[in-house]
C-alpha angles and dihedrals in degrees: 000000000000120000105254113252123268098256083064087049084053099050086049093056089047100057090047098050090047094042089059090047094247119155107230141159141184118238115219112226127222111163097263129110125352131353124259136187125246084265133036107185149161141195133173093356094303121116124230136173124191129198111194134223152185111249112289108011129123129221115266125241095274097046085048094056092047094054091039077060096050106049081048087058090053095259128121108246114177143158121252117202098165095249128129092267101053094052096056095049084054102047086043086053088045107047090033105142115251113266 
């Protein structure tokens, strides 16, 4: 069976994200400024950012070095491939107590 393509992976993270009450949105790019990943969001006052994925791919160079920037920053930046793991990850960020 073939990974489903990336736009499924997309509508996954976003249920998710809306079931859990987070605020997110999805940058356009056009080439311009500084690089973002596929998801900006944030819930209960933490910041997150996802780049999604087909099962089984990796983030380029350049995707790598943004999130390298945003957990430096003190965000959660994570791939998001639609696999069991990644859900979970996901769902455990999400439903983390306050602190």
């Amino acid at each position: 069976m073939a990974a489903p393509l990336e736009k499924v992976v997309k509508e996954q993270v976003k249920k998710i994200l809306n079931k859990y009450g987070a605020y997110s949105y999805m940058p356009v790019s056009n080439g311009m400024g500084a690089p973002a990943l596929d998801f900006i969001a944030c819930h209960r006052g933490r910041y997150l950012s996802i780049e999604t994925k087909r099962l089984g791919l990796q983030a380029t160079p350049r995707q790598t070095v943004t999130m390298g920037k945003i957990r430096a920053a003190g965000g959660k930046a994570m791939v998001f491939d639609g696999s069991d793991e990644h859900v979970m990850e996901l769902i455990s960020w999400l439903t983390v107590a306050d602190e």
